[in-house]
Structures are given as C-alpha cells and as structure tokens.
C-alpha positions in Angstrom: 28.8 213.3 68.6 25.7 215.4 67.3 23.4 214.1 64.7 24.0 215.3 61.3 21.5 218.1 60.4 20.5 218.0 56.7 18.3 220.3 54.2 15.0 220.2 56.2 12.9 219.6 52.9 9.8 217.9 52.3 7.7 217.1 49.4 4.5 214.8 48.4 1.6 214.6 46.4 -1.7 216.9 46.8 -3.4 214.0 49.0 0.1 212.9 50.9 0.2 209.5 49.1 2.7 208.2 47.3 1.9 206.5 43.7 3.3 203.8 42.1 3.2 202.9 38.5 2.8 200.1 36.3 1.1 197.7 38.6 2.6 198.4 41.4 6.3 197.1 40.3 8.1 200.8 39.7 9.3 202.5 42.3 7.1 205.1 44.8 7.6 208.5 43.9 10.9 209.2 46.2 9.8 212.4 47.7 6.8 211.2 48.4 7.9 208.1 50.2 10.2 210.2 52.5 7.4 212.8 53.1 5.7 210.1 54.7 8.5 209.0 56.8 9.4 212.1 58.5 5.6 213.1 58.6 6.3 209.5 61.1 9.6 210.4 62.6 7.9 213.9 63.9 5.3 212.5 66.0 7.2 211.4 69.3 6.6 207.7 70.4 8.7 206.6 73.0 7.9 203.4 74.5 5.2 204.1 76.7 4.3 207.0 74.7 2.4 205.9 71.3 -0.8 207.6 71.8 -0.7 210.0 69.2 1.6 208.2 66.5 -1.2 205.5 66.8 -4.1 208.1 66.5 -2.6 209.5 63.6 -2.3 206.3 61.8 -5.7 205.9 62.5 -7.0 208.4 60.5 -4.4 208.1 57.9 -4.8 204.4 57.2 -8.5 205.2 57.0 -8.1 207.7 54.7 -6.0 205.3 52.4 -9.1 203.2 52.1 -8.4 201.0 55.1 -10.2 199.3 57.6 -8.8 200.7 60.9 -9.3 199.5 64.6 -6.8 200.6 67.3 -6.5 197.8 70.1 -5.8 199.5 73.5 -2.6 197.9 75.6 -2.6 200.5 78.2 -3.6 204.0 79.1 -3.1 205.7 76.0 -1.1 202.9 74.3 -2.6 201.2 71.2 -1.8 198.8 68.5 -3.2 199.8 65.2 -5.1 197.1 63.4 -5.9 197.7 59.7 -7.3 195.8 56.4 -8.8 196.0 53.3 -12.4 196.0 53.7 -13.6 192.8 51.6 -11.1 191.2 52.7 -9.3 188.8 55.4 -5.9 188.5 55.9 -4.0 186.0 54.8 -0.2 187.5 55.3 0.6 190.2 57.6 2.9 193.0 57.9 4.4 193.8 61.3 6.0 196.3 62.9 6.5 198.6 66.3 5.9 202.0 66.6 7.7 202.6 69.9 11.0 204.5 69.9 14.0 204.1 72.3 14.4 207.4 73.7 15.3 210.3 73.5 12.9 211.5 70.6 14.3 214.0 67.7 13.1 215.6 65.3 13.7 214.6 61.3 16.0 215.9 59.2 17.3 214.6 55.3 20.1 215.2 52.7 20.2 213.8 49.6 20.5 210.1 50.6 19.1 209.7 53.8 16.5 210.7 56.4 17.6 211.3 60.0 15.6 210.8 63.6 14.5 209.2 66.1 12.8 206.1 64.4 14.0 206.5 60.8 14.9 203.5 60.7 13.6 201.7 63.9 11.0 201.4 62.6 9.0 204.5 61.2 10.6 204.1 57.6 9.8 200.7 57.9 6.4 201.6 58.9 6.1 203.4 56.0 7.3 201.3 53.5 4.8 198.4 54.5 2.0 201.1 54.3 3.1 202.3 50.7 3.5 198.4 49.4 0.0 197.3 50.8 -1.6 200.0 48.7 0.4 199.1 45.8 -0.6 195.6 46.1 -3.9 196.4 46.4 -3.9 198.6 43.2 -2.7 194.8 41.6 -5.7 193.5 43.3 -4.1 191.4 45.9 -5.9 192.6 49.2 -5.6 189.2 51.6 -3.2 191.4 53.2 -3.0 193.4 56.9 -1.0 195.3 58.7 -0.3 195.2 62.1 1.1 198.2 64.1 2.2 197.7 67.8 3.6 199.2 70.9 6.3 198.4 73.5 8.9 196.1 71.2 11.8 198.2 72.6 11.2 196.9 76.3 8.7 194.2 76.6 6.6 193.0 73.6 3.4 194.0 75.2 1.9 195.2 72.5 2.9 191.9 70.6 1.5 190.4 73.5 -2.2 191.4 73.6 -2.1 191.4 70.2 -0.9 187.4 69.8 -4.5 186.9 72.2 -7.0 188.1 69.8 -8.5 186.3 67.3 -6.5 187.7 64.6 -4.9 184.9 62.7 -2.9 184.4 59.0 -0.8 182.9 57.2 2.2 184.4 57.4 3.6 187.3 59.5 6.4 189.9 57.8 8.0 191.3 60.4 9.9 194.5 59.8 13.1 195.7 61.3 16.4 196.8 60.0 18.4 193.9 58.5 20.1 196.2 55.4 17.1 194.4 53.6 18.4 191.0 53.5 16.0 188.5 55.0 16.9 187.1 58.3 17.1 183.7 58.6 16.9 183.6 62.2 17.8 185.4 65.2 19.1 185.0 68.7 16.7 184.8 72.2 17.6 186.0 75.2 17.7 185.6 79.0 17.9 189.2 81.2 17.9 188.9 84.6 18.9 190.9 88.0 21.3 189.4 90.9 20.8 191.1 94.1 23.5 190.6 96.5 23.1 190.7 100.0 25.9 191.7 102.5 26.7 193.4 106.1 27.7 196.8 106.6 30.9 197.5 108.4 33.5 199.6 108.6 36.4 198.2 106.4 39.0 198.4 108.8 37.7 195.5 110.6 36.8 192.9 108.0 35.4 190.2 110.6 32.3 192.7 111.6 31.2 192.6 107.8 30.5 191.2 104.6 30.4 193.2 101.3 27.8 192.2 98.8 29.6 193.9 95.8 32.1 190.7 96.8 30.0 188.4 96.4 28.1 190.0 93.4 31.6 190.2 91.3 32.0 186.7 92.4 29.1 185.5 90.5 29.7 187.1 87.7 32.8 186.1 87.3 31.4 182.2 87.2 28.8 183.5 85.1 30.8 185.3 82.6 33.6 182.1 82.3 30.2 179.7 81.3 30.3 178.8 77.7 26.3 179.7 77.1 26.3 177.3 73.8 27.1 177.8 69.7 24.7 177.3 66.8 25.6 176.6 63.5 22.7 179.1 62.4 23.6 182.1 65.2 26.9 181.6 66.1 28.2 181.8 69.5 25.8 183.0 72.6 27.0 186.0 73.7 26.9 187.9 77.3 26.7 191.5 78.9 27.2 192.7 82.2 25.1 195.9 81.6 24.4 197.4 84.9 26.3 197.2 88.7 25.1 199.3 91.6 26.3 199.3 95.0 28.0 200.2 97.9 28.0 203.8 100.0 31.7 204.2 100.4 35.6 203.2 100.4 35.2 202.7 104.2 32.4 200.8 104.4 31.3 197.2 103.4 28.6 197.2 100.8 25.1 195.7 102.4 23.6 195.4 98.9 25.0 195.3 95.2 22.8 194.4 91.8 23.4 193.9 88.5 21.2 193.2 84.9 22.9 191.0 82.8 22.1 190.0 79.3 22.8 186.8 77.5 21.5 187.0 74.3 20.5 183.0 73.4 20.8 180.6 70.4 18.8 177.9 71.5 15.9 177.2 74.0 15.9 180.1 77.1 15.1 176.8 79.7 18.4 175.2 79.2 20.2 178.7 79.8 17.8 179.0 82.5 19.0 175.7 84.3 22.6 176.4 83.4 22.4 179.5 85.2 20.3 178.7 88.6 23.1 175.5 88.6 26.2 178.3 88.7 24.3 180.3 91.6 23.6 177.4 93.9 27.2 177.5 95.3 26.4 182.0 95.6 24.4 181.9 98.4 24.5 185.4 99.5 22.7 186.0 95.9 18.9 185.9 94.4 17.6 186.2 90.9 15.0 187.9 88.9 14.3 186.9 85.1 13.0 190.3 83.8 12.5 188.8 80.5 13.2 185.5 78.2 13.1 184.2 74.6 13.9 181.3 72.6 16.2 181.9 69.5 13.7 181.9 66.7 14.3 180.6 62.9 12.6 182.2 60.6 10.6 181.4 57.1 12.8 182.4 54.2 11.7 182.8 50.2 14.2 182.4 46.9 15.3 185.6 45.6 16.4 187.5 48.6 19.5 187.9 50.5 19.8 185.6 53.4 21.7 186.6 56.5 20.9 185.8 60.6 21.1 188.3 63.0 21.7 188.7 66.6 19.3 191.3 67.7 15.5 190.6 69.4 12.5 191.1 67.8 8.9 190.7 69.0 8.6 187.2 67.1 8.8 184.9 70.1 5.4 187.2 71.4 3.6 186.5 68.2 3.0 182.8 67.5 -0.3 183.4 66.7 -0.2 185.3 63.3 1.5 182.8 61.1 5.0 181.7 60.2 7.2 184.7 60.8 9.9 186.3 58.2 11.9 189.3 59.2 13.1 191.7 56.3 13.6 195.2 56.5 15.5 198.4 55.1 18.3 200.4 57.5 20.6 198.8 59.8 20.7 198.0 63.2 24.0 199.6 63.7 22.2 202.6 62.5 19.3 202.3 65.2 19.5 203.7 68.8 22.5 205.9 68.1 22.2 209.9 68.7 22.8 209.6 64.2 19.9 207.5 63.4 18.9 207.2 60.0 17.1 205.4 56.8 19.2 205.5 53.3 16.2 207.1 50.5 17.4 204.5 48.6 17.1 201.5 51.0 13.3 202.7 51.5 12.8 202.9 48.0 14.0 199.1 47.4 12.2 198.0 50.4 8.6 198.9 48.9 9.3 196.8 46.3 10.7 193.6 48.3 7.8 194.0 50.4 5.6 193.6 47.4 7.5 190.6 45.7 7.7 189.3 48.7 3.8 188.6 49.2 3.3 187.9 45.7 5.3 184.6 46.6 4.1 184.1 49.6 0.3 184.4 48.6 1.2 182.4 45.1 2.0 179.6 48.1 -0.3 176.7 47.7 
C-alpha cells in the first residue's frame, strides 16, 4: 500500500508563528498550525537520529521567546528543555521527537497532513508549542515543555531526563489517543528465549537435539498462561514477534530465539515470576528481559473524554515530573503505518484542549 500523496501546500504567517485570538481561546490560524507541523515532519528523526530536529527546536523555541537548553543523551541525541523565562514550571508538556523508521517526507489534502511523525508525535509537538504561547499571551507562564528522544525503543531520553532536577506538578504527556484522555495504559514485559540444542543430521534423531523443539515448546506453555485482567485495561495480551533458527530440513537446530511481548495490566514483577515459574521445567532455555513496565493509571480532569489504552508510553521513565495525564490528537492506528497521518481538524481542537486543560490543572489548589 503506498501513502497517499496530497497537494504539497504550505502556508504561515511572515514570522512562522501561528496566532490565536481572543485570549488564547479561538482557534490557531489553520494554515499556520499545519505549516508548523510539516516544517516538523521534514526534518528526519529516527530513533537514534534526533540531532537536527532537536537543533532546530532549539532555535525555534528561542525565537518564540523561550528559554531553551538541549540536554545531551548520547552522541548527537538531545532532549530539548524549554520555559518561560520568569518563570518555573509548575505543569509540563511532554512529548518524543523520535520516529519509527523509515522516515518520509510530508504531504496534506484538505483534512489531513501525511508523514513520518504526523501524528507520532510531531503534530503533537506542535500543538503543545502553539498552546504554551497562547497561554502565555493569557499570562499563565508556570508552564514547560519537555522534548525527548528514544520513546520508540527505550525511554532513554525519558530516562536522563527523570534524573535532573527538573520537577512539577503535573506532566501532560502527548500521544495519539483521538484526543480523549487516557485513563490509564498497559506495561509491558519483552524478553528473548534462547534455546540451546545439538546439531545432527535428522535422519538419526538419537545423535541430536533441535533447539527450535524445545523453543516452540516453551512457547506454547507460555502462550496457554492467562497473564491476568484488569477492570481498567482489560485483558493482558501476548505476542510472539520474532523466531529465528535452524540451518536446514536435514539438520537438527543447535540454537533457536525468539522476542516475545506481553503487554501488562498490573505490576511487571508478578508477570516476571509467572514467567521464570513456566521456564523452570525448559531447561534447554535462558531468558533476557530487554525491557519492563508497570501498567500506569493516569490523572484525569472533568470535561474530557475518557478512554484507556493499550499502547506504551514513556510514563513509567518519568516519575519525577509530576502526576502524569496522557491526551493527544491522531490515533495510534494511524501511527507506524507506511499512511501516517494527523486530521487538520484533530490538531486544531487539540491546541485548545491543551490550553483548557492547564487552566484546570493550574486553577488546582
């Protein structure tokens, strides 16, 4: 399936900025708003690969009348720090600026923008950006924003920046939930079995052992576990993503491997123990955790949309930076695809939530 290609138009104000009227409460200039985001979408950012999305930010935040700091996480990886000067955050808004690859270009028609990132989470980006200035315009300016790398494999940038001394209230985090808030959403426990056999050839089973046996054995205890059921999450829910193995028909396997990924609705330890208690009678087997999360509730406000989801975020990484809530335009069945994309609309509302939303939360006694 290709990606649709639409009108390759763009438009903005003189400076690049969108405006927003009457307080801050009507809606950004449209064109404007989706300048921005495919000014975003254009810079590749692959995880691994932020450097220049983060430099541009840099100087574009700045020249927004922000305070900007970038926070190095690797070689050229940063998170992008930025505030209103005379002020100290009390609420934060969150999000990544990693892609999944590959990276594409942007494209739009009349009601949405396409590309890599439109909507994981560039055009969320964006929107954040465009509702921090409007609030500050109202003169609420306890508010940050917090820009980091790696959420699509690891959390790092999450990570280094959950150590610094960075702290809030409250931390908005934005991905795409069709701008309902999420009430909560699942953990998760990915890890690698390595089986280990005896190569031999297959015509005379008592010379070897095949490892792809006893690695389809396991999995087959593993995938007949009930991994547990919340009322908030619904059911736990497994995939077998990966299998390698094997050099031939003839020829018992000497090693197989697979990653697996349950995606968790309660605390990662008991799946954890589960799990290590299934593999003690697989002896032929060993286990890696490449990574693990609890299932996280999250803060929710009157006046929005409520709805759980099932996805990750980089939540669990950031304890630090105040009670998380997780709202943003675009869905997630939208993101990774070869078709991703950001409804104008969607964007469009999503300034505004963003801005009700930390009117209530900083009205909070």
């Amino acid at each position: 399936m290709g990606r649709p290609r639409g009108h390759d138009h763009r438009s903005g104000g003189p400076d690049g900025h969108a405006r927003f009227e009457g307080h801050g409460q009507e809606e950004a200039k449209v064109s404007e708003l989706n300048a921005y985001i495919r000014r975003l979408v254009d810079i590749p950012s692959v995880s691994g690969g932020e450097g220049d999305v983060a430099r541009f930010l840099e100087k574009d935040l700045a020249n927004r009348g922000f305070s900007v700091r970038l926070q190095e996480v690797g070689a050229d990886r940063f998170n992008v720090h930025a505030v209103n000067n005379d002020a100290t955050p009390r609420l934060i808004f969150n999000t990544h600026i990693d892609t999944v690859p590959p990276f594409y270009e942007s494209s739009e028609d009349d009601a949405y923008i396409y590309g890599r990132g439109s909507c994981d989470a560039k055009g969320i980006l964006a929107c954040m950006v465009l509702a921090t200035m409007a609030l500050r315009e109202e003169g609420i300016r306890e508010i940050g924003m917090l820009f980091v790398v790696g959420e699509e494999v690891d959390s790092a940038g999450a990570l280094v920046a959950n150590k610094g001394d960075w702290k809030s209230e409250h931390v908005v985090v934005g991905e795409p939930t069709e701008n309902r808030m999420a009430s909560g959403h699942k953990g998760g426990l990915k890890f690698r079995l390595k089986a280990s056999g005896k190569a031999a050839h297959s015509a005379y089973p008592q010379l070897g052992e095949s490892a792809i046996a006893y690695l389809l054995d396991a999995l087959s205890d593993i995938r007949a576990e009930d991994w547990g059921t919340s009322d908030l999450l619904g059911p736990a829910t497994l995939n077998v993503g990966t299998i390698k193995g094997g050099l031939a028909a003839n020829v018992f396997a000497p090693e197989a491997e697979s990653d697996v990924f349950i995606r968790v609705v309660g605390n990662v330890n008991d799946v954890k123990e589960k799990l290590e208690k299934i593999l003690t009678k697989h002896t032929k087997l060993t286990y890696e955790v490449i990574a693990s999360a609890d299932a996280v509730t999250c803060k929710t406000v009157d006046g929005f949309d409520l709805a759980p989801v099932s996805f990750g975020t980089d939540i669990p990484a950031l304890t630090n930076l105040g009670k998380p809530l997780l709202l943003g335009p675009g869905s997630i069945h939208d993101a990774h695809t070869n078709a991703e994309k950001i409804g104008k609309e969607e964007a469009r509302d999503a300034v505004k939530y963003y801005q009700r939303l930390a009117r209530k939360l900083l009205d909070e006694p």
